[in-house]
C-alpha positions as CSV (number, residue, x, y, z in Angstrom):
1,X,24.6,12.2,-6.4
2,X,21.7,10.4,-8.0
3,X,21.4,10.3,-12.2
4,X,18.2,10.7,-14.5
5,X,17.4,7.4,-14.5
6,X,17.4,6.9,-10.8
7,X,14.7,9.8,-10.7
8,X,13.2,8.8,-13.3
9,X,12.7,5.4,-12.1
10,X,11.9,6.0,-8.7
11,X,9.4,8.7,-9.4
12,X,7.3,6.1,-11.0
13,X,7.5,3.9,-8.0
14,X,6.7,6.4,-5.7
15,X,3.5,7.1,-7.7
16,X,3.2,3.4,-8.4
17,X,3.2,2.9,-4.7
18,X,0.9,5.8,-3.6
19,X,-2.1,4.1,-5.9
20,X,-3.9,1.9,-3.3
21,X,-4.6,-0.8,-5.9
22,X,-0.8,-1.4,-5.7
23,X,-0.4,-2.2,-2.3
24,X,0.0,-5.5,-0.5
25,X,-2.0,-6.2,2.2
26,X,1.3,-6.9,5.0
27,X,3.6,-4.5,3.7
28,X,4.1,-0.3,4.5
29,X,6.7,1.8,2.6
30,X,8.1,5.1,3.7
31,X,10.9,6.8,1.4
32,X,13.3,9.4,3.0
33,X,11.8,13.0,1.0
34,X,15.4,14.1,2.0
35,X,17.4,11.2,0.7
36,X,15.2,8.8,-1.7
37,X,18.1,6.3,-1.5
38,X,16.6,5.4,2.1
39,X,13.7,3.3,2.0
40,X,11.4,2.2,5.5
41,X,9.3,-0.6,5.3
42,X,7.1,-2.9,7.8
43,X,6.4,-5.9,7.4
44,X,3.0,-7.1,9.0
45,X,0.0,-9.2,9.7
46,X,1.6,-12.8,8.2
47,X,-1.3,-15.0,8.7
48,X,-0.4,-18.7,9.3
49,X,3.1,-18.3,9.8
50,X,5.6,-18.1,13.1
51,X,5.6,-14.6,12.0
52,X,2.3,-13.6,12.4
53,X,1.4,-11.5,15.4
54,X,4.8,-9.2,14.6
55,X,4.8,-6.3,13.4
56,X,8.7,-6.4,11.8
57,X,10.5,-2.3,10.9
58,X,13.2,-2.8,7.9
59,X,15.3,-0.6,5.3
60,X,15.9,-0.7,1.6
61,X,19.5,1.4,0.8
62,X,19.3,1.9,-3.3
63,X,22.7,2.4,-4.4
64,X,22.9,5.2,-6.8
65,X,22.7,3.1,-9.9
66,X,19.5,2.0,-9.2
67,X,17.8,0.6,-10.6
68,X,20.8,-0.6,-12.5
69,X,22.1,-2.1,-9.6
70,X,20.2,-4.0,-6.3
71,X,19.5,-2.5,-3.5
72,X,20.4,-4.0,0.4
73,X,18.3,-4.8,2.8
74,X,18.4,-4.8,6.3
75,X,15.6,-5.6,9.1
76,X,16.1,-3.8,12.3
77,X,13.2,-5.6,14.5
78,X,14.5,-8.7,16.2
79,X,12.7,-11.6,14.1
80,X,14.7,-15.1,14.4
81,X,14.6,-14.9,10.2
82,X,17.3,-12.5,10.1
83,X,20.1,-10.7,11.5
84,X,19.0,-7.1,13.1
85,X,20.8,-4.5,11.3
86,X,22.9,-7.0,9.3
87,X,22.3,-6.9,4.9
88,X,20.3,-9.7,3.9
89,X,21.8,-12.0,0.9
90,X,19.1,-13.0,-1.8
91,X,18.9,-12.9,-5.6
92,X,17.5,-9.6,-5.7
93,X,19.7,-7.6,-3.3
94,X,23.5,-6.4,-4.1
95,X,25.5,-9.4,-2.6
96,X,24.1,-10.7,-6.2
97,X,24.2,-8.2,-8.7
98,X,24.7,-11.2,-11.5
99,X,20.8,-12.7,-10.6
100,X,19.0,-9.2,-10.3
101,X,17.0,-7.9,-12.8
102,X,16.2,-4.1,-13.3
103,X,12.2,-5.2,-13.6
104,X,12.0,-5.8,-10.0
105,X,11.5,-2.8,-8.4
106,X,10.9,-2.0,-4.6
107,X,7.2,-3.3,-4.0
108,X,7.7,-6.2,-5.6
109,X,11.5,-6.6,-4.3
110,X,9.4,-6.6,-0.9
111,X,7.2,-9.1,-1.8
112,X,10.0,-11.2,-2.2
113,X,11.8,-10.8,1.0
114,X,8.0,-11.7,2.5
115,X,8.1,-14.7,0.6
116,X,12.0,-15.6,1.6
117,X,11.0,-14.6,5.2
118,X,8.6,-16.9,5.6
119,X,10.0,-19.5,4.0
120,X,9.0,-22.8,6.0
121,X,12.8,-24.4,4.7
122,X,14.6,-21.3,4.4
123,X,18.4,-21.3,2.7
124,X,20.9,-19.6,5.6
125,X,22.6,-17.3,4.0
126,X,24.5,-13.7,4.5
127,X,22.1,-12.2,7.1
128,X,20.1,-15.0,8.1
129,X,19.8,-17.3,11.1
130,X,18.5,-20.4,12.5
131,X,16.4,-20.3,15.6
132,X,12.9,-22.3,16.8
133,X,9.8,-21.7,15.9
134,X,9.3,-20.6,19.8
135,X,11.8,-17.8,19.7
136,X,10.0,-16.9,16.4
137,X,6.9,-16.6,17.6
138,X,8.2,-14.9,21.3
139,X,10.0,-12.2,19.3
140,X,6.9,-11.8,17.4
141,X,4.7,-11.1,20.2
142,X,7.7,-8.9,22.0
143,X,7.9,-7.0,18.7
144,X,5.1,-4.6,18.9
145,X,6.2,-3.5,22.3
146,X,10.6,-3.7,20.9
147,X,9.5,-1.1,18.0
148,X,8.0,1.5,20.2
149,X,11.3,1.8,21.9
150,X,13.3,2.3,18.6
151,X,13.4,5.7,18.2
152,X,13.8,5.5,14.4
153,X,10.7,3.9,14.5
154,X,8.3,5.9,16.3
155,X,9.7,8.7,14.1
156,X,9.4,7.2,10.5
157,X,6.4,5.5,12.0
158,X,4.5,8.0,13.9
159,X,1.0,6.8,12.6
160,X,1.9,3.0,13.0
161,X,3.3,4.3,16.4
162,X,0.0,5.5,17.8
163,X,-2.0,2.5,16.5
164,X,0.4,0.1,18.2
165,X,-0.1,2.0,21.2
166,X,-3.4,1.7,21.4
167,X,-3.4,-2.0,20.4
168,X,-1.3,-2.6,23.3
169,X,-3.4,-0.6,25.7
């Protein structure tokens, strides 16, 4: 059961995120409308990195504290950054509660894990791995094609879906 302040809270994000001069220019956000503790997010269009012609599908859990307490974060796309489906460990997510701060909030939370993501000398931590730039830049090429075959996708997705479609055609 969520509290006040997690509506509260995540009201004014939602809003905060629906004004376009918030947005950044690599990022998408979907929220759950049945469960706003579940957050979608891809991750796109990172110019001059190993990253950049992948199009990389992710989700934010907020525990019920929020904003209280971090959220975890998990990428689903096979990236060579990070673990599919494992929680990612960085100063801002739950595995440490001690660093976060409750003025982060989702977008810029985000904007972070970009930043950590791309990283040219990453640290390894929980959910990360090491692989070479090739295999980066192969599963960013085979990622358009891997997230039309995730069914979680296409349906959280289903605009990004189509445009991918055609992209590929």
């Amino acid at each position: 059961m969520t509290n006040k302040l997690f509506v509260k809270r995540i009201s004014k994000e939602i809003l905060m995120y629906k004004n376009d001069n918030f947005k950044f220019p690599n990022l998408i956000l979907r929220y759950n409308e049945d469960d706003l503790l579940k957050w979608y997010f891809i991750v796109y269009d990172l110019k001059d990195t190993v990253f950049e012609n992948g199009i990389y599908f992710g989700k934010v859990t907020l525990p019920n504290e929020y904003p209280l307490k971090p959220p975890d974060f998990v990428f689903i796309t096979p990236n060579g950054r990070f673990q599919t489906e494992k929680k990612i460990c960085t100063t801002f997510s739950a595995y440490h509660q001690e660093t976060y701060t409750s003025t982060w909030n989702i977008l810029t939370m985000m904007e972070g894990m970009i930043s950590f993501m791309t990283d040219q000398n990453p640290d390894i931590g929980l959910g990360s791995m090491e692989t070479t730039i090739e295999d980066k830049k192969y599963l960013a090429n085979s990622s358009l094609a891997w997230n039309l075959q995730n069914k979680e996708f296409v349906k959280i997705f289903p605009d990004i879906n189509d445009l991918i479609k055609n992209n590929l055609d």
